[in-house]
N, C-alpha and C positions, 0 to 999 in steps of 0.2 A: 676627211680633209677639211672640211667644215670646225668640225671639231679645232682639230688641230690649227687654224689660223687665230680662231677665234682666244682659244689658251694661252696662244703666244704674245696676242694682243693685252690680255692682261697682264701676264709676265714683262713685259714690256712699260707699262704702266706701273711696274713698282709693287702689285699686290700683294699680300703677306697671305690672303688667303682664294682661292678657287673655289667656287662651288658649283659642278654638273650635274644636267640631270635631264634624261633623253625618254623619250616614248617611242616605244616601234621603230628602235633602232636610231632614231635620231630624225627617221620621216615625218613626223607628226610634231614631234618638238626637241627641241634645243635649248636649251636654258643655262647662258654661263651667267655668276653676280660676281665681281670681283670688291675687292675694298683697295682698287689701284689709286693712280692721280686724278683719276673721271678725266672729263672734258667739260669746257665751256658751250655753249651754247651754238657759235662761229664756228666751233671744231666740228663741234656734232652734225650740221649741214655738210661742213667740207666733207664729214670723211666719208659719205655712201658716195661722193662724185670720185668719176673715173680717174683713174692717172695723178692722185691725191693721196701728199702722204705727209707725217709730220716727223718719222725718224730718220728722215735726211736733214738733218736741220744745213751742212753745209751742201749738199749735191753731190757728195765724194762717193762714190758708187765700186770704191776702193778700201771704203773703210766703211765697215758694216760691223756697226756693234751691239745689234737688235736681234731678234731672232726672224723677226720679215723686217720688209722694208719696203714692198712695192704698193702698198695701198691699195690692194685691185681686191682682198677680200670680202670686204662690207659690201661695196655694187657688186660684185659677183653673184651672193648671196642672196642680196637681194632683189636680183633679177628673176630670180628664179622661185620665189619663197616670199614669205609675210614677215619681213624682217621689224621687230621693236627693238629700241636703243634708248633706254634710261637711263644716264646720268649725269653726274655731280663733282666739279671739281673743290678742292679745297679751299676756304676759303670764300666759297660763293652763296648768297642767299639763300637760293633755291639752284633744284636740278632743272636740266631741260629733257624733254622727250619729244621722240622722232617715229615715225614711221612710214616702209616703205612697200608697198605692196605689189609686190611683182614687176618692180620696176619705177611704178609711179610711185613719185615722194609726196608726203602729205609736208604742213607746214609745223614745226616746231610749236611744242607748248611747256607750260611748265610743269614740274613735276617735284612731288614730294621725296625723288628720291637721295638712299643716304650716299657719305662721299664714296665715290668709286664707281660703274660700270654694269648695268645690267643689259643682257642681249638677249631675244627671245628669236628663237628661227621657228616658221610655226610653216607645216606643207610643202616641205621640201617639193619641190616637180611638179608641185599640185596643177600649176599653167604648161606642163611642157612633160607629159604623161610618155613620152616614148624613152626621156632620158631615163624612168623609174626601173630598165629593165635592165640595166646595169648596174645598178644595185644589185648587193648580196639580200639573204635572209636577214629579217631583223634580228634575229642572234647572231649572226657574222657580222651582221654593222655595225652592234653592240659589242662586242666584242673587241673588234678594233678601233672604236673610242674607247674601250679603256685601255688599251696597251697603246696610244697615242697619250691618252694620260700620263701614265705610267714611265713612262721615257721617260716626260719632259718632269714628274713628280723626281726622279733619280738625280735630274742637274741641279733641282732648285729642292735642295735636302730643308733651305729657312721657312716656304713658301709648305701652309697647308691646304689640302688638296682634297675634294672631298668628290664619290660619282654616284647618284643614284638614279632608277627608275626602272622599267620594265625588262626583260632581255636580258639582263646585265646582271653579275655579282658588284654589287656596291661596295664601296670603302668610303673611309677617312681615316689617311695618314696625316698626324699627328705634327706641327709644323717641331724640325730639330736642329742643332745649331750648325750655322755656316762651318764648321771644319769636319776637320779627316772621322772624329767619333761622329759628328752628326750627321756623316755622309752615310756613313757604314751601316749606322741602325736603318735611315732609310732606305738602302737597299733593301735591310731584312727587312722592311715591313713591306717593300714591293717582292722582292726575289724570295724570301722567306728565312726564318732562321738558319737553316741548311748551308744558305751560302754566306751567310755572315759568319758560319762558324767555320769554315772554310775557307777564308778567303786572307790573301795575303797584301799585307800595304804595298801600294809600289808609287814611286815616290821619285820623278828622275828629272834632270834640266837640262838641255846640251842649244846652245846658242838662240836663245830666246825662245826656243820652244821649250813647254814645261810638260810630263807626262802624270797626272795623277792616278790613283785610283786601287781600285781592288780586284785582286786575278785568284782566280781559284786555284786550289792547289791539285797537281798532278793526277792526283789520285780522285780530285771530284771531277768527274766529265760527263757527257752529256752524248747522246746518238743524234744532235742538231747542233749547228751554231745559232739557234734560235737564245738563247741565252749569252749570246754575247752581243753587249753595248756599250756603245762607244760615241764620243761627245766630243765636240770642236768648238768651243769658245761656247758652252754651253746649247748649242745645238744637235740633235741628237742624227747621226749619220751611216750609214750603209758604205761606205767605201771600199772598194779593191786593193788599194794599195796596204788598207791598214787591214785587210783579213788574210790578205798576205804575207802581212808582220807577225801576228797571231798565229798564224800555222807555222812558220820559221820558226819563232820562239818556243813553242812547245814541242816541233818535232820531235827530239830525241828525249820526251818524258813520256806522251799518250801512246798507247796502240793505235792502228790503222784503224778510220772511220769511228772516232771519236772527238769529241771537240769541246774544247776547256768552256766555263762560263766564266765570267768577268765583267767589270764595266771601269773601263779607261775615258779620262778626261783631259784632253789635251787642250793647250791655252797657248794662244802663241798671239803676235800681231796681227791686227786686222787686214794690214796691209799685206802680211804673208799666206791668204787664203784665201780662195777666190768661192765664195757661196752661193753663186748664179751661174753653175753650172749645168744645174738641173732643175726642174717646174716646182719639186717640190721641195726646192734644196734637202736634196739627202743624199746628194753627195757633192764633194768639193775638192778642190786643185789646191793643192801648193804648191808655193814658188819655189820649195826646195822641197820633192819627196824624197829625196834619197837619205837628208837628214831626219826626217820624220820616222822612215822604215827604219832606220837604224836606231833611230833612240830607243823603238818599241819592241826592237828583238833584242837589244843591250839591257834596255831596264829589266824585261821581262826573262830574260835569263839569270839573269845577275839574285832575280826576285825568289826566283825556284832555284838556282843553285843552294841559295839560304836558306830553302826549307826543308833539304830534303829530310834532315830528320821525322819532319811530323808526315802525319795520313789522315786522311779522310778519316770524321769524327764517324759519319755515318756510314750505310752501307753494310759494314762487316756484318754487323748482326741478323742483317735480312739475306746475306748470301750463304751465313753457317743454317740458318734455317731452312735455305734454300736446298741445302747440299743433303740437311739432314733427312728432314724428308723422303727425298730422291732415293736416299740410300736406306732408310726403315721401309719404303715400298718395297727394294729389291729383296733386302733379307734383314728383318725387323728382328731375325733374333741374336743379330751380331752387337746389338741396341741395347746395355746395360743402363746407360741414363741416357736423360733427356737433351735436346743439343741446346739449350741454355744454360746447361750449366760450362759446356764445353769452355776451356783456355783458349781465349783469341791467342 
C-alpha cells in the first residue's frame, strides 16, 4: 500500500520515469526517485501535515482526476517509519530536503537534489512492532509491490518503470508511445508475449463513456481471473459490476471454470465516477452502471464475434505433446512417427 501511494504520487507529478527499489519486502527500505514536477520547499513541509493536499486545487471532491487525492499518505507513513523526501522543482536553484522520523519532523535543508522527487521509507513498524505481524513474508510483500507496479506500469504505457532489490524478480520496462501499438507492447512486456499475440483490439464509445483496450481471444483462457485488468480514468480497479460484464461477454465462447485474460481501459467523466468509495479506491460507482455494463458485453461481443476465425497461437503444440505421450505410454507401438511432426 505504501508502494502504491507513493507510485501514484509520482504519476501524479508528470514523471516520465519511476525507479523502485525495496529490501525485505519493502521493511527495511523503500526507495521511489521519480524525474516528475518536484516540489518547492513550502510544499515539501505542507505535504507530511495531515488533512493536506495539492491535487484539489479547486475542492471538487466530484471531479477527481489524479490517481489520490487525500494527502494522508506522506503523514501516514511517516508515522510509523523514517521517512526522507528529496526534492527539486523545475526551475528552482536548489532542492530541498525533509525528514520525518516516526512522526517527529526535522526542519528543511537544502539539497543537491536533481529535478523531480526522491522518497526513502526506511523501518517500516520499526516504533509500533505489534503492526509487523500483519505483514506477509518478505517474498509475499515483494511480490505484491511488483504487481502494484505492474497495474499501474499497464495504464501509463509513455511512463518507464523500473523495480529492483531483494525478494523480488526486477524489471525495466522500457518507456513506449502513448497509443493503441504502445499500449500493446507494454502489456507484452508485463503480461508477456503470449498475450500480445493473442489479444484483440477493442475499441468502443457509447455516451461519453469510451471502452479501450485488449481482450484475449476465446481460445486463450486462464483457470483464474487473475489476469484480468481493468482501469477507470487510469486507475486500476477490482469492480463487480465490470467482472460481471466480462463473464456475460464471454459466456457463450469459454467452457465452464475458465476465465479470458484482458485489460480494458475505460475513460469517461470525472464527474460520472465516484473513487471514494472504498480506502483503497479499487473499486468505484457510477452514476450510470447500466450503460457502463452494456457497453463492455456490446464491445466485447461485437470483438469476438470478429474473430472467430483466428485461435490461440499457442497451446496446440504442448497439448499434441501432451496427448502424445499419454498415448506412446499406453501402446508405443501404434507410434510410427514422432508427434511433432503431427498435422495440427
Amino acid at each position: 500500500a505504501a508502494v502504491k501511494e507513493l507510485v501514484e504520487n509520482a504519476l501524479d507529478a508528470g514523471a516520465r520515469r519511476v525507479d523502485v527499489a525495496i529490501e525485505q519486502g519493502g521493511r527495511r527500505l523503500i526507495r521511489i526517485i521519480d524525474d516528475g514536477c518536484g516540489m518547492s520547499e513550502a510544499d515539501l513541509v505542507l505535504a507530511v501535515e495531515r488533512h493536506a493536499t495539492s491535487k484539489l486545487p479547486d475542492g471538487d471532491l466530484s471531479n477527481i482526476a489524479t490517481l489520490g487525492f487525500r494527502g494522508e499518505a506522506l503523514p501516514s507513513i511517516a508515522s510509523v517509519a523514517t521517512l526522507d523526501i528529496a526534492t527539486r522543482a523545475a526551475g528552482a536553484a536548489q532542492g530541498a530536503a525533509l525528514r520525518v522520523d516516526q512522526g517527529v519532523r526535522r526542519p528543511p535543508s537544502p539539497s543537491a537534489q536533481q529535478i523531480g522527487t526522491r522518497v526513502e521509507v526506511r523501518d517500516l513498524f520499526a516504533a509500533t512492532p505489534a503492526r509487523l505481524k500483519f505483514l506477509k513474508s518478505d517474498r509475499a510483500e515483494a511480490r505484491a509491490v511488483a504487481d502494484v507496479i505492474q497495474r499501474l506500469a499497464m495504464a501509463h504505457p509513455q511512463v518507464r518503470f523500473g523495480l529492483g532489490g531483494g525478494d523480488v524478480t526486477g524489471f525495466d520496462y522500457a518507456a513506449c508511445a502513448d497509443d493503441d501499438d504502445g499500449r500493446l507492447r507494454r502489456l507484452g512486456q508485463v503480461l508477456g508475449a503470449e498475450f500480445r499475440d493473442n489479444a484483440l483490439a477493442v475499441d468502443a464509445w457509447r455516451e461519453g463513456v469510451r471502452l479501450t483496450g485488449f481482450a484475449g481471444l476465446p481460445t486463450f483462457h486462464k483457470a483464474t481471473a487473475l489476469s484480468q485488468y481493468v482501469y477507470v480514468n487510469g486507475r486500476p480497479v477490482r469492480d463487480k459490476l465490470i467482472a460481471s460484464a466480462i463473464r456475460g461477454a464471454y459466456m457463450d465462447y469459454l467452457p465452464g471454470g475458465r476465465h479470458p485474460a484482458l485489460a480494458l481501459f475505460i475513460a469517461c467523466d470525472p464527474h460520472d465516477v465516484d473513487v471514494n468509495v472504498h480506502p483503497a479506491k479499487a473499486e468505484v460507482r457510477f452514476r450510470d452502471p447500466g450503460l457502463v455494463r452494456g457497453l463492455i458485453v456490446g464491445a466485447l461481443k461485437q470483438t469476438l464475434a470478429g474473430a472467430l476465425h483466428r485461435s490461440s497461437s499457442t497451446g496446440g503444440t504442448a497439448t499434441l505433446d501432451a496427448l502424445a505421450r499419454r498415448a506412446s505410454f499406453v501402446t508405443p507401438s501404434f507410434h510410427s512417427t514422432p508427434a511433432a511432426n503431427w498435422d495440427w
